[in-house]
N, C-alpha and C positions, 0 to 999 in steps of 0.2 A: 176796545176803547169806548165804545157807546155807553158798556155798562159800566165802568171806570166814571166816565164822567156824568151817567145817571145816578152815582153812589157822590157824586163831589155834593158839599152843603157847600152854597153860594152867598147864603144868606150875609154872614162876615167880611163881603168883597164889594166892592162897587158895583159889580152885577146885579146884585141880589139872585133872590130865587127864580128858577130858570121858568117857570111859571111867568115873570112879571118881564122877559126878554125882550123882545122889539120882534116882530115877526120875520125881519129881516136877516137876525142874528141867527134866529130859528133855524131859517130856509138855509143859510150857508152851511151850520153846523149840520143838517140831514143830507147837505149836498155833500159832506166833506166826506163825512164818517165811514161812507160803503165803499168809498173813492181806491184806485190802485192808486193813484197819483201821489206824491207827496207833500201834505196839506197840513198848515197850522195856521189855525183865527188866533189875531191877536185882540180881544175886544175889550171894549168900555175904557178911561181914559189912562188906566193901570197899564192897561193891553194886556190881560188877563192869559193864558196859553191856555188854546183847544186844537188838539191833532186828534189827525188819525192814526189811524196802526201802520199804515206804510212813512212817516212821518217819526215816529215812536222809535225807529230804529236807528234813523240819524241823526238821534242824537243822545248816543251812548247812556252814560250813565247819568245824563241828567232827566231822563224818564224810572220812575214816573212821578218821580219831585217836581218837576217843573209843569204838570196837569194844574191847570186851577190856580196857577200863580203868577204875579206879576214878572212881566220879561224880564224888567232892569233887574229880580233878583235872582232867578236863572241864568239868564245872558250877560252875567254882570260883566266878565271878561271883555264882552266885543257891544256893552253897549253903547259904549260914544260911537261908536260905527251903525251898530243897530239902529239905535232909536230914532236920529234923526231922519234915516227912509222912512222910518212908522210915521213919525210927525210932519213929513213932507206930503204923505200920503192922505191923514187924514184931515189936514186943513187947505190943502188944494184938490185932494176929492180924487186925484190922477194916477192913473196908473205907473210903478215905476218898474222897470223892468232890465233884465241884465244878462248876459251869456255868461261863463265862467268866471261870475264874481266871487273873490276872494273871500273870507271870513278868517280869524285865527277865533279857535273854538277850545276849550278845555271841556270834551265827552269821553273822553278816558283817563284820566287826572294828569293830562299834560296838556300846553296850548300846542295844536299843533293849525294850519293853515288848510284849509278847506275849501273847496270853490263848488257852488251852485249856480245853476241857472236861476234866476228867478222871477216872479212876476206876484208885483205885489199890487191891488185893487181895492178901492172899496167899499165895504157893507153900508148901503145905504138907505132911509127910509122913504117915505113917499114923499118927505119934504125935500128930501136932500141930507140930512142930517146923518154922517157917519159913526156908526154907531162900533164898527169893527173892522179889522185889515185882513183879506182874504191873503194868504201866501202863498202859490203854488211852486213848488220847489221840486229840483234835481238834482241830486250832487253829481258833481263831474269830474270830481278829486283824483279817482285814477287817470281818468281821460286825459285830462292835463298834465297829469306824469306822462302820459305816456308822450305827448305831441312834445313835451319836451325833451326825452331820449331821441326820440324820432328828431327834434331838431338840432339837439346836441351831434347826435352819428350824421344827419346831412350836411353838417358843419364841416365832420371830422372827414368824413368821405369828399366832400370838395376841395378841401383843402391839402389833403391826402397825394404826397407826391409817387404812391405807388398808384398803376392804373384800377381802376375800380368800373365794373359793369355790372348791369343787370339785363337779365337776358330770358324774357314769355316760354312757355312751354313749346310757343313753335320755334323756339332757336331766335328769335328778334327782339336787336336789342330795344332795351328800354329807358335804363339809366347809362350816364357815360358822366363821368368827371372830367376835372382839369388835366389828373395824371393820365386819363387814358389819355386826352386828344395830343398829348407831349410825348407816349410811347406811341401812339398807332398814327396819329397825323392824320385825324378825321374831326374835323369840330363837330360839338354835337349835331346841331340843328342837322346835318348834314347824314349822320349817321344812326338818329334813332331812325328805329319803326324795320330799318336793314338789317339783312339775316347775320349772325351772327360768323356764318361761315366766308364773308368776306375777309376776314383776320387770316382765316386758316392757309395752309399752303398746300399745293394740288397734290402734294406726296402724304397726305394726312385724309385725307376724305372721309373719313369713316370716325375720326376722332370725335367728335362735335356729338355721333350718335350715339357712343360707347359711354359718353361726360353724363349725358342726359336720359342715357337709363340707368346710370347708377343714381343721380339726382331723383329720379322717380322711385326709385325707391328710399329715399330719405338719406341716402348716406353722403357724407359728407369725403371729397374727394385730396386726398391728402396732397401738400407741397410736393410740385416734379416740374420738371426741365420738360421743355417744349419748345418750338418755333412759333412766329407767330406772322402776318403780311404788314407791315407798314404802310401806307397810302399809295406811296412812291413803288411798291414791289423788291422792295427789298426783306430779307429776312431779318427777325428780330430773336435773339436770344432769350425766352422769358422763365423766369420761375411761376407757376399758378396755381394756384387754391381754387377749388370752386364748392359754393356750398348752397343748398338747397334755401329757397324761400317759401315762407309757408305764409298761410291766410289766419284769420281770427280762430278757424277751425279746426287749424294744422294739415291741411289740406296742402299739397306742393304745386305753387301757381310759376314758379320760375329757378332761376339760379343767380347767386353773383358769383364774380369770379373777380380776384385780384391777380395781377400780373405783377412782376419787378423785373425790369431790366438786367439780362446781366450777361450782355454781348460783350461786352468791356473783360467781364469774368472769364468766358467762357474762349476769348482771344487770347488772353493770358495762359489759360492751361494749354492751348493750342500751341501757344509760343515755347512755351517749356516745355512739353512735350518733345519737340522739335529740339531745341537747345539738350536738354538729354538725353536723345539720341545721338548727336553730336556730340558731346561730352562722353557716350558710353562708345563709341565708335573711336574716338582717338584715344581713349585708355585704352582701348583693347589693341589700335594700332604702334603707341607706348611700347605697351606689353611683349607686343610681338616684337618688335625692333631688340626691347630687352634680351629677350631668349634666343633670336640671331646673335649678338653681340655674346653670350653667353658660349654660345656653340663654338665659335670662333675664338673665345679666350679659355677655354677650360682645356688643357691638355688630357689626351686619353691614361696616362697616370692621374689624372682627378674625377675619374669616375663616380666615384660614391659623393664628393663636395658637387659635382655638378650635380648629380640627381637629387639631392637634398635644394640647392641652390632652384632648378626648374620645381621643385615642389612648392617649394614657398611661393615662387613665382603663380604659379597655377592656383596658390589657395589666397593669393591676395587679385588675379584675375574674378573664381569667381565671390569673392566679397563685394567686388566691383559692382560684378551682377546683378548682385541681391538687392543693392543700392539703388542700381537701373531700374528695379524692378516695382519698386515702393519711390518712383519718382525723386528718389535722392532725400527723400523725407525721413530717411532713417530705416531700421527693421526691426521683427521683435525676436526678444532672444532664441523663441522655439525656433524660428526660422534659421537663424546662426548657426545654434547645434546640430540640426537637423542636414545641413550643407554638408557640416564637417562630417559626422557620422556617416551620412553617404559615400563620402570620396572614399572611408577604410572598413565597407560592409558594415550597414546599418544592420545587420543583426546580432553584432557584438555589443552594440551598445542600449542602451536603457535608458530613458530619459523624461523628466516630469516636471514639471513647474505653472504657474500662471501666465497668463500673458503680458511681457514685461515691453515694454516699446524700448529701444535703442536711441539714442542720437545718431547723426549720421557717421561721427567721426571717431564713435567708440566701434561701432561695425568691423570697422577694416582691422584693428586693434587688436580686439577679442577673435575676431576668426583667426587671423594670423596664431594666437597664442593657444588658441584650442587646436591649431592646429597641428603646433610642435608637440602639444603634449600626447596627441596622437600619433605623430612620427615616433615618438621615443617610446613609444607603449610597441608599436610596433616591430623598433628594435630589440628592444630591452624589457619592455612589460606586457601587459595582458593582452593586447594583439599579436604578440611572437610566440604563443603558443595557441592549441588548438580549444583548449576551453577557457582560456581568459574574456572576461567579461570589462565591459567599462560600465561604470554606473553616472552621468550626469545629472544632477540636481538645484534646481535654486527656488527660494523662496522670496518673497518682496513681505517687507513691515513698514506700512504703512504709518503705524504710530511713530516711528524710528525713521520714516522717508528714507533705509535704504533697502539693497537686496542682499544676498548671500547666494554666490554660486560654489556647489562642491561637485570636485573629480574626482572620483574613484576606482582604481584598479583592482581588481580581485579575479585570482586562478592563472596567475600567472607566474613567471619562475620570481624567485628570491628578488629582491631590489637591494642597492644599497646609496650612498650619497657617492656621485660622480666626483672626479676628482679633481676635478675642473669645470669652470665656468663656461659653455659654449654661449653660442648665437640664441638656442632656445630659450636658455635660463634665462639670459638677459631680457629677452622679449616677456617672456613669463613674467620674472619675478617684476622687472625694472619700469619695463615700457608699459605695460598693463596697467599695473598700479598708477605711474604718473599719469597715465590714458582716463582713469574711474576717477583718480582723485580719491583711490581707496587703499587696501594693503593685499599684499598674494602672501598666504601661505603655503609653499610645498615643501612635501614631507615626505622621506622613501620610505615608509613603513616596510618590514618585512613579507606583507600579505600583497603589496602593490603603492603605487605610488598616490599620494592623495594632495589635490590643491584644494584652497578653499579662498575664493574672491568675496571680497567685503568693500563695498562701497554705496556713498551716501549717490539719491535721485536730486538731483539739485532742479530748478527750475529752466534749464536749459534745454531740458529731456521732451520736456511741453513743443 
């Protein structure tokens, strides 16, 4: 910048040549030029621009046009802002001075809003006579981004009705919000600077150490279930997150941890839990009572109706099961077939598909009817001889929201179409279908009996 502005001719400016200066001008401009600091003379009554090289970079592309030239035609943007500190400066002689004062600036060809420190002085002669305006400047433009995220998130975190803490490398807290003192019932004042392991409950002891070396190592500790102490000594159900805090450095000086409440939650699975186990205890005592009343009504000329009769029986017990098993929230299909094929040797059978989830109330449905078609394979098709095979199959289309299940028999003796309608077909063909809200196709091919289930996934299945 020295030699920039030893090459400017002056001669054309109200300055004149730097020769005929004021010695005062002089002495600032040698003061300025070697300076780290961020320094612009605005002098003579143009207010002429002399920076330095630290200076030069704040302010974009209006360097190095604006060397040597009047502010108001540089600064034209922010001079009704500018000028008057220059004009306040230089006819009361006083310094005016500012922490992160705003500017809206056009240095990369948009206006965008800027803030400097600044401190502006000035150039005076032996008379008094100001001859020019010292500027020493800092931009603080990020800075002031940042103290505003920073007070946007202490906003968002007070206000935050999940608990929210921050907690020193020796485990003491340091930040506590609104939500914590409404989950843990410790107001602040009462609880900073105390170890964090007050929260904790005495069957945990070692938790708080296992948090805080994963923390030390930078990793960030994913959402899980935990207990936590309330004030009072009662336990609290909580979900936690805890994630490492780092310094300017990246250095890890702490952690925060958010908590959410969900003893409300976790009382509810508890109750249902309980409720179906109840639920699966009197089905099963139902069931029993059934197959007594069965025993008792089926004379010994009904041998073959009763043992079909306790089959069903048994394959809608365990459908029951399965149901118990997945909390009553349904099953998925693998799970179905997999039941059935068990109860008539799963190594006759073959089976492939994706994973399809059930409703609850197709379960019992569909087992039952894979069930018959297993009984009757067993009479009459690929289970009643020594190499018959069953092949089960379904696929899911998504573009189509529905699925397609196929049964197949192969290696078993001849089939042909029954000559009558029993209990199975009905179940098969009738109760199935109205069950999916879809259609059953069975069909006795000569090589084995084949059904094929077609039904749409409606939003119920969710």
């Amino acid at each position: 910048m020295a030699q920039l502005i030893a090459g400017l001719d002056f001669s054309n400016c109200a300055l004149g040549p730097m020769a005929n200066w004021p010695g005062c001008l002089k002495a600032a401009v040698n003061l300025a030029l070697p300076a780290d600091a961020q320094i612009v003379i605005f002098a003579g009554k143009d207010y002429i621009a002399l920076y330095n090289d630290a200076y030069a970079t704040t302010i974009g592309d209006k360097h190095p046009h604006a060397l040597g030239r009047p502010a108001s035609e540089s600064w034209a943007e922010l001079w009704q802002d500018l000028g008057p500190l220059l004009e306040r400066v230089r006819t009361t002689g006083e310094t005016v001075s500012a922490k992160d004062r705003p500017f809206e600036i056009d240095r990369h060809g948009f206006i965008e809003l800027v803030h400097f420190d600044i401190s502006y002085s000035p150039t005076q002669d032996d008379v008094g006579d100001v001859h020019a305006i010292l500027c020493i400047v800092s931009e603080t433009t990020e800075r002031v981004a940042a103290l505003k995220a920073e007070r946007r998130l202490a906003a968002i975190v007070s206000s935050s009705s999940d608990a929210i803490l921050g907690m020193d490398l020796d485990q003491r807290v340091t930040d506590w919000n609104r939500g914590a003192e409404t989950l843990y019932g410790y107001r602040k004042e009462e609880i900073l600077g105390q170890p964090v392991t007050v929260l904790v409950p005495s069957d945990r002891p070692d938790e708080e150490d296992v948090i805080m070396a994963q923390i030390m190592n930078g990793e960030r500790i994913d959402t899980h279930e935990t207990q936590r102490l309330h004030r009072d000594g009662t336990l609290i159900d909580v979900s936690l997150t805890v994630s490492p805090i780092h310094d300017m450095d990246g250095r890890v000086i702490g952690a925060s941890k958010i908590a959410r409440d969900i003893t409300d939650g976790k009382k509810s699975e508890r109750l249902q839990q309980i409720l179906i186990g109840e639920l699966h205890h009197r089905v099963k005592n139902v069931l029993a009572t059934v197959q007594v009343i069965a025993n008792q009504s089926f004379s010994s000329a009904d041998a073959e109706r009763y043992r079909a009769f306790s089959d069903r029986l048994r394959a809608l017990s365990q459908a029951h099961s399965l149901l118990t098993q997945q909390s009553w929230e349904g099953a998925t299909l693998h799970s179905v077939v997999a039941g059935v094929s068990k109860a008539f040797g799963q190594e006759r059978f073959s089976f492939a598909g994706p994973e399809l989830p059930l409703p609850p109330r197709s379960v019992v449905t569909l087992s039952m009817a894979l069930h018959e078609l297993a009984t009757n394979a067993a009479k009459y098709g690929a289970l009643s001889t020594s190499k018959g095979e069953i092949s089960i199959r379904w696929v899911h289309c998504p573009e189509r929201e529905n699925f397609r299940i196929i049964w197949e028999e192969r290696g078993g003796p001849r089939v042909s179409v029954p000559a009558k309608r029993g209990f199975g077909s009905l179940l098969i063909k009738d109760a199935l279908a109205a069950e999916l809200n879809g259609e059953v196709e069975l069909t006795y091919e000569e090589t084995g009996v084949v059904c094929i289930v077609r039904a749409p996934i409606d939003a119920s299945w969710d």
